[in-house]
C-alpha positions in Angstrom: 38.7 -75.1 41.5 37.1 -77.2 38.5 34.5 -74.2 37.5 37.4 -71.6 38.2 39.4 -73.7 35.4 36.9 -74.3 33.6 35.8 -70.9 33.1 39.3 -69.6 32.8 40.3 -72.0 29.8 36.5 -70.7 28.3 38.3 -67.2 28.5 41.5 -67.7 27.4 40.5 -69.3 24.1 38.0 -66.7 23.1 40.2 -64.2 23.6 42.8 -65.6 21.6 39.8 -66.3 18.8 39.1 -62.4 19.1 42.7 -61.6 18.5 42.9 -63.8 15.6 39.6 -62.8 14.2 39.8 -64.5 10.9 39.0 -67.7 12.7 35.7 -66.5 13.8 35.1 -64.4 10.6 35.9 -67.0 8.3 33.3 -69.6 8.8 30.4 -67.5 9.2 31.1 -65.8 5.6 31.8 -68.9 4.7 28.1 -70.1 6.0 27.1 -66.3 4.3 28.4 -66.6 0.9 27.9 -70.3 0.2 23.9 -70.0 1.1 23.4 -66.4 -1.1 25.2 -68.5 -4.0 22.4 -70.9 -3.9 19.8 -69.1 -5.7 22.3 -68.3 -8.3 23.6 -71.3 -9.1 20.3 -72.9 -9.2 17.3 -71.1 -9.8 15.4 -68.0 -8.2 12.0 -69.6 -8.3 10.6 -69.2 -4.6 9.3 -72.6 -4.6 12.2 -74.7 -5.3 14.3 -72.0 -2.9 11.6 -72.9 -0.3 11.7 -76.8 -0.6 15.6 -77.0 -0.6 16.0 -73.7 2.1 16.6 -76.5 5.1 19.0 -79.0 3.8 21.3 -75.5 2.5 20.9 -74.6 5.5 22.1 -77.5 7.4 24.6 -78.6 4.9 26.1 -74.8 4.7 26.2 -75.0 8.8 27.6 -78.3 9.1 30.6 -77.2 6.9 30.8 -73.9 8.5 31.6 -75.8 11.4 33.9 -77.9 9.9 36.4 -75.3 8.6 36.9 -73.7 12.0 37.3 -77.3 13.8 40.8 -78.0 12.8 41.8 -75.0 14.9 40.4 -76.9 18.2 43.1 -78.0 19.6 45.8 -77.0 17.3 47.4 -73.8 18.6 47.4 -75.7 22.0 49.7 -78.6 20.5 52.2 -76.2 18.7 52.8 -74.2 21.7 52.8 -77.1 24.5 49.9 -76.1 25.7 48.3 -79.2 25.4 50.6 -81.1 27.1 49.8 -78.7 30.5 46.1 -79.1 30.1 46.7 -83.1 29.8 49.2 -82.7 33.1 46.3 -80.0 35.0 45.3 -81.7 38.1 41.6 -81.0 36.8 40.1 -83.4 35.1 41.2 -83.7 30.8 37.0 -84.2 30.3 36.2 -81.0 32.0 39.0 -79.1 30.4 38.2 -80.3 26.9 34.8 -79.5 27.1 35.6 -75.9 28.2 37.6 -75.8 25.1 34.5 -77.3 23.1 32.3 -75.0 24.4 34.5 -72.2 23.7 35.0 -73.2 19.9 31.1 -73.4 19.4 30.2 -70.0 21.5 32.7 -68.4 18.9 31.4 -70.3 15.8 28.2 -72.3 16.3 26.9 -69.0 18.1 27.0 -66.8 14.6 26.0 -69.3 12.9 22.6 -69.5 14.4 22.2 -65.7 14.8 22.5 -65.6 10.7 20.4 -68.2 10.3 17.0 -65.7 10.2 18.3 -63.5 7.5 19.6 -66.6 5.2 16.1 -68.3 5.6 14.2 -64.9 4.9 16.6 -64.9 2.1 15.6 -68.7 1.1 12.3 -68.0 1.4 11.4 -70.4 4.2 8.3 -70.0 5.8 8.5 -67.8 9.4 6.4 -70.7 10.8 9.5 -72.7 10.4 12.0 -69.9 11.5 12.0 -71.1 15.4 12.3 -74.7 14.7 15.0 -73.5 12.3 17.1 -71.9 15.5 15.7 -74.8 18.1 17.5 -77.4 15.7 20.6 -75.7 15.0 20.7 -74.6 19.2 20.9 -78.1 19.2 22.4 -79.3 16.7 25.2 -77.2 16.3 27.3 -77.9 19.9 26.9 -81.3 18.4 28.9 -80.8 15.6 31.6 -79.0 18.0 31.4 -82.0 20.2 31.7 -85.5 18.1 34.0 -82.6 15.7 36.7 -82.5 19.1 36.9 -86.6 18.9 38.4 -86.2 15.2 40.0 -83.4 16.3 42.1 -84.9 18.9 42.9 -88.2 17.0 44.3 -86.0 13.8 46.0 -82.9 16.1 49.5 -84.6 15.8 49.3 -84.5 12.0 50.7 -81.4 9.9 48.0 -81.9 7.4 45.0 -83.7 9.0 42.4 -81.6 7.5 41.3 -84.3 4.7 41.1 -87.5 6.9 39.4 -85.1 9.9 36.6 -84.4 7.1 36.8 -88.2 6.4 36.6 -88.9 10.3 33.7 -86.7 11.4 31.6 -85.9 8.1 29.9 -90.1 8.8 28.9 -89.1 12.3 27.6 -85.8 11.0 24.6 -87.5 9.4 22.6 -87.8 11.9 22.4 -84.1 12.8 21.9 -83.4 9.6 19.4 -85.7 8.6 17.1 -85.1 11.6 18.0 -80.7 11.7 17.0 -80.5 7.8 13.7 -82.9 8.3 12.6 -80.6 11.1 12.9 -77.7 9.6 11.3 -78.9 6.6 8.5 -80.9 8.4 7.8 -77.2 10.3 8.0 -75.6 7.1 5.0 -78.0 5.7 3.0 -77.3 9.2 3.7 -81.3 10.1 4.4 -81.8 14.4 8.1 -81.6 15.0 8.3 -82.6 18.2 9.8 -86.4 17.4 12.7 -85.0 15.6 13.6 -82.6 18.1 13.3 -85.1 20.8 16.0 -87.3 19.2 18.1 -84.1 18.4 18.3 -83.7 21.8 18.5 -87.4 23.0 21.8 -86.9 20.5 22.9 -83.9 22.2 23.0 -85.4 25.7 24.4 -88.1 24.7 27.3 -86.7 23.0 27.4 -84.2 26.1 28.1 -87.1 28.2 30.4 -88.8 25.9 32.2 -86.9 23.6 34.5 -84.9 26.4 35.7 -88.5 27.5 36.4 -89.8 24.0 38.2 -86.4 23.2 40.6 -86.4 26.1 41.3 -90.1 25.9 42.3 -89.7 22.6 44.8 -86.6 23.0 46.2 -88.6 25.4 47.2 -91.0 22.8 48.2 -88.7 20.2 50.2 -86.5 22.7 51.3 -89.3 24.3 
């Protein structure tokens, strides 16, 4: 029964995505756009490109992620949805992480199947193109999955975007910090293995955690 519901909500929410398609359009041009502006804005020397290629990256991914976020849990408030899945004899963690998991296959997925092209287009080194997509494989259901916590506090507000940004962009950091270094330390030829490690030390962790933290606080906020 579990897997059946949890499969089923999986579903259900990308097909809704897929009629909607703006809000799985939007933030991969967003992730597009914002990286090919880069070498305008800046400079087209292939050095400095190369040397700043993994923080645009990350930076670009991480806000990617944030623009479609807001739409987690939304739709499911307006309609009373939200109130069913908290009233579901399954379990609120496993339900919420079906929705998490459905919000990152249709925007955390993209995003890492553009990532090649952008880095080709930054210049970064091919040696660094599989820690690139290891990193944001990890790194990105992250985002999705401390990004539902924020999500569910702020859901009940008509216009939560700004303190959802001020809510989740601190615990961002992290994935950010450690993502970019690996990329660039792969980039330079330096081991990566230490920073992946703790990517996905981070990844379990917020796994285990997040789903819980997420349902208890749409309890509260539905509640």
């Amino acid at each position: 029964m579990i897997s059946r519901a949890f499969l089923a909500l999986i579903t259900r929410d990308m097909q809704l995505v897929f009629r909607h398609t703006s809000d799985a359009v939007n933030p991969v041009l967003f992730f597009v756009i914002a990286t090919s502006l880069f070498p305008l804005g800046l400079s087209p020397q292939p050095e400095l490109l190369r040397s700043i290629a993994p923080g645009i990256l990350w930076v670009n991914a991480l806000l990617a992620t944030l623009l479609a976020l807001d739409s987690l849990f939304r739709t499911d408030f307006d309609d009373g949805t939200l109130e069913q899945i908290l009233l579901s004899p399954v379990p609120t963690p496993i339900l919420v992480l079906a929705k998490i998991t459905a919000h990152w296959l249709v925007t955390g997925v993209p995003l890492i199947l553009c990532a090649p092209l952008l880095a080709m287009l930054l210049g970064l080194p091919q040696a660094a193109w599989g820690t690139l997509l290891l990193a944001l494989l990890l790194g990105t259901p992250m985002l999705s999955l401390v990004g539902a916590i924020g999500v569910a506090l702020t859901v009940g507000l008509r216009r939560g975007g700004a303190l959802l940004a001020l809510l989740v962009l601190p615990m961002y950091v992290p994935v950010l910090i450690f993502g970019a270094h690996a990329v660039d330390a792969a980039a330079a030829g330096v081991p990566v293995s230490g920073q992946l490690l703790l990517l996905a030390a981070m990844f379990i962790l917020a796994l285990t955690l997040a789903p819980f933290a997420a349902a208890a606080a749409l309890r509260i906020t539905v509640g």
